[in-house]
N, C-alpha and C positions, 0 to 999 in steps of 0.2 A: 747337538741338541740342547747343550745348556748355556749358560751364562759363562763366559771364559774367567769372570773374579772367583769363581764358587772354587772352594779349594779341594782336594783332591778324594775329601769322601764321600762328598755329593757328587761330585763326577762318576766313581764308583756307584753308587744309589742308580745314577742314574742307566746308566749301560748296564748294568747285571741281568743277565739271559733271568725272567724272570719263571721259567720253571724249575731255577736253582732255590728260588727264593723260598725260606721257609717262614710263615708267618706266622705273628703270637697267636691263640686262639682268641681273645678277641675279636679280632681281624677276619680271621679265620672265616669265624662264626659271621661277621657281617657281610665278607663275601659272599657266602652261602643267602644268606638274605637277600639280597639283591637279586640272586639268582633267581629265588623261590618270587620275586615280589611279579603281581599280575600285571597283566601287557594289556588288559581291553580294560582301561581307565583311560580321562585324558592324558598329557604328556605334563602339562603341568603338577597334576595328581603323583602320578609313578615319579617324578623328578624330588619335589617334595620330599615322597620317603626317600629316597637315595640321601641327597644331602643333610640332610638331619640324621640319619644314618650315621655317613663320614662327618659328619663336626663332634656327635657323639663319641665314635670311635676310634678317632685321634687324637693322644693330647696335643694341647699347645696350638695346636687349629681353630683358630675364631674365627675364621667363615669360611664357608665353602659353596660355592657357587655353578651353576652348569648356565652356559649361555647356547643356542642353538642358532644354526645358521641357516636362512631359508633368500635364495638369490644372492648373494654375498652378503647379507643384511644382516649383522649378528645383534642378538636379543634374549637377556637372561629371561631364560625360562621357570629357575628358582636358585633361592639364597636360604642359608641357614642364619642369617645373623645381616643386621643391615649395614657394617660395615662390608662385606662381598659384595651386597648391591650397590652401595657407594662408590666405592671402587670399580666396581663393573661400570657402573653410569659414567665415569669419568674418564676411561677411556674410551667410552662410543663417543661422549661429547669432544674430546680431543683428537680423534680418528688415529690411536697409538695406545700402545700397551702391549701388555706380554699376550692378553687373551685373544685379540688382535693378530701379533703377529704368529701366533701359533695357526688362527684362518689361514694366512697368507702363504705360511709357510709346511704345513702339515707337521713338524715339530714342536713336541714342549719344549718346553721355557720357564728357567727358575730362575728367580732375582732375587741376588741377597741386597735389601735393601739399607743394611747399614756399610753397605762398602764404599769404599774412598771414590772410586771410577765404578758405576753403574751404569746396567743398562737403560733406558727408557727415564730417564731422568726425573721429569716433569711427573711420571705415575709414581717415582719413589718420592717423590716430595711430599704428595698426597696422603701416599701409606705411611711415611715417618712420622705424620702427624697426626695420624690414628693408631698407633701405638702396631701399626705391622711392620716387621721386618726382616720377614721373608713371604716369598709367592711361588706359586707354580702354576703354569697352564699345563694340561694334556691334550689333546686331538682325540677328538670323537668321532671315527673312520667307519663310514661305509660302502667298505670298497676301497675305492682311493680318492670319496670325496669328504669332506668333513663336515662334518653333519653338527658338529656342536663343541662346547669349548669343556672342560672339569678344569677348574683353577681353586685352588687355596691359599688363605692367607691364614699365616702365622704371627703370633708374637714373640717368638723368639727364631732365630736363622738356626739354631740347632736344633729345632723342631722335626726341618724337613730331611732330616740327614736319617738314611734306615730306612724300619719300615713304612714312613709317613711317605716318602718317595715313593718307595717299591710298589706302595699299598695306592696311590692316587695312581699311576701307572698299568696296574693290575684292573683298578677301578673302570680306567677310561677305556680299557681296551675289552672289558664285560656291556661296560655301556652303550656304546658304540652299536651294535646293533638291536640291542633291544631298543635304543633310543629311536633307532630307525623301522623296526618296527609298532613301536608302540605310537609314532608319528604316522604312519602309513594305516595303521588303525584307526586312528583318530580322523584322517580324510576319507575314508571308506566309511565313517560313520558318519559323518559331515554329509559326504556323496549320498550315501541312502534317507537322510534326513530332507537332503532338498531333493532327491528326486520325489519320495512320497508325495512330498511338497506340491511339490509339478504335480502328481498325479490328482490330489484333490484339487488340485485349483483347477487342471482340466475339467474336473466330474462338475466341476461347478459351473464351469461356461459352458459344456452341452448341455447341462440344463437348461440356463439361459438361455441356450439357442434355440430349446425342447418349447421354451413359453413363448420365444418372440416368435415362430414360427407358426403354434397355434391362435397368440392372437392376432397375427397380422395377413395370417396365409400366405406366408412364403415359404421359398427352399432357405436349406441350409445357409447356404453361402451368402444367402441374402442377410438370413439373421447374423449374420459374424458380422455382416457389414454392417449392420445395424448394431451391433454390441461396441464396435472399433472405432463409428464417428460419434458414440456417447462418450468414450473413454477418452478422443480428441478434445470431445465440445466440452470436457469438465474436467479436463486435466485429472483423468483418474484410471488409476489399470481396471485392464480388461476384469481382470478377475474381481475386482470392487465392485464397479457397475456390474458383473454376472451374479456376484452376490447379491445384490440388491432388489435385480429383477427375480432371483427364487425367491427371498426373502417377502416381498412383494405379494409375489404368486401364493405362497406357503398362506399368509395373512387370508388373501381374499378367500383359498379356499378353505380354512377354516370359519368362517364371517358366512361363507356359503352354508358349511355344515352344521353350526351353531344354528341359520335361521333356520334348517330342515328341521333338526330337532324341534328346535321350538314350535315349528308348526306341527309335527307331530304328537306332543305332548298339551297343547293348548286346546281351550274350549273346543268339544267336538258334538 
């Protein structure tokens, strides 16, 4: 799972069964946060807190980034700091990196960027010259697909040694579902949003259909056809032109009941 230069107590960090792991309360304490944080916000909202969270509660971590995967397509969702999105953008634009190969491969990945033979070359060249010089990706699993990326950058490689390892590890694998559902949230509210949708824009065309059939005296079917070669003859959706003719209708018959009054109330 790691980088083969990382010397032998990052390798450690990494592999340690992490219900051995005992964490400072700090840590502790933002675990639990995350846990307590709500799931019916968007995904980029919930993400947000998370990462400003861990940038907070790590030292030595100058960004921290979650990227999320939807088709193979990966796409940071949120950064604490714009060197993570920098670095993020630079490896979609290069199609390689550790955040990358962690997609590909469903393992993290840490790169000490100050070592002699590195991995990924072309992204430590990047980060040497934004003052990062170490990284890590995690796998964001749901199930056994990978729903999204937890990667940090550091400025110093002994940052990620301990519990900054233990602690993004622990992170990615709390996140991991809530990420997936707090996404699955999000298109179920998406979902209900455009069916509504659909449903007033129907109420609007049987009305439409309610008026072309009282003024033209036809069936139904007639008025749809009549609603569908206006929306042809004007390049305009059904639901525009249905608008238009209530809209329409609404007018005269107010212009109707305005003159009633007025006749009612005039010289008698």
């Amino acid at each position: 799972m790691h980088d083969p230069v990382l010397d032998g107590s990052v390798a450690a960090a990494l592999d340690a069964p992490l219900e051995a792991v005992s964490f400072p309360p700090a840590v502790a304490a933002a675990l639990r946060t995350v846990d307590r944080l709500r799931l019916d916000q968007p995904v980029g909202q919930y993400l947000q807190h998370v990462v400003d969270l861990v940038a907070e509660t790590l030292p030595g971590v100058e960004g921290v980034s979650v990227a999320l995967v939807d088709r193979r397509k990966v796409v940071s969702a949120a950064f604490s700091a714009p060197v993570a999105a920098l670095l993020d953008e630079r490896q979609y634009e290069a199609g390689f990196g550790p955040t990358l190969a962690v997609v590909a491969s469903g393992e993290g990945v840490v790169v000490d960027v100050t070592a002699e033979v590195a991995a990924f070359p072309s992204f430590v060249r990047v980060a040497g010259r934004h003052g990062v010089r170490a990284a890590a990706s995690f796998p964001l699993r749901d199930g056994e697909t990978v729903v999204g990326v937890l990667s940090l950058y550091c400025s110093t490689g002994q940052e990620l040694v301990g519990h900054a390892l233990t602690t993004a590890r622990e992170l990615a694998d709390r996140l991991a579902p809530a990420v997936a559902d707090v996404a699955r949230y999000s298109a179920a509210v998406t979902l209900a949003e455009q069916l509504g949708e659909a449903m007033r824009s129907r109420a609007v065309i049987e009305q439409a259909k309610g008026v072309v059939m009282l003024e033209e005296g036809v069936d139904p079917d007639a008025a749809w056809q009549h609603l569908s070669r206006a929306s042809q003859r004007t390049n305009t959706k059904v639901h525009d032109v249905a608008a238009g003719i209530v809209a329409r209708a609404q007018q005269a018959s107010g212009r109707t009941t305005t003159g009633t009054d007025d006749a009612a109330v005039g010289p008698g």
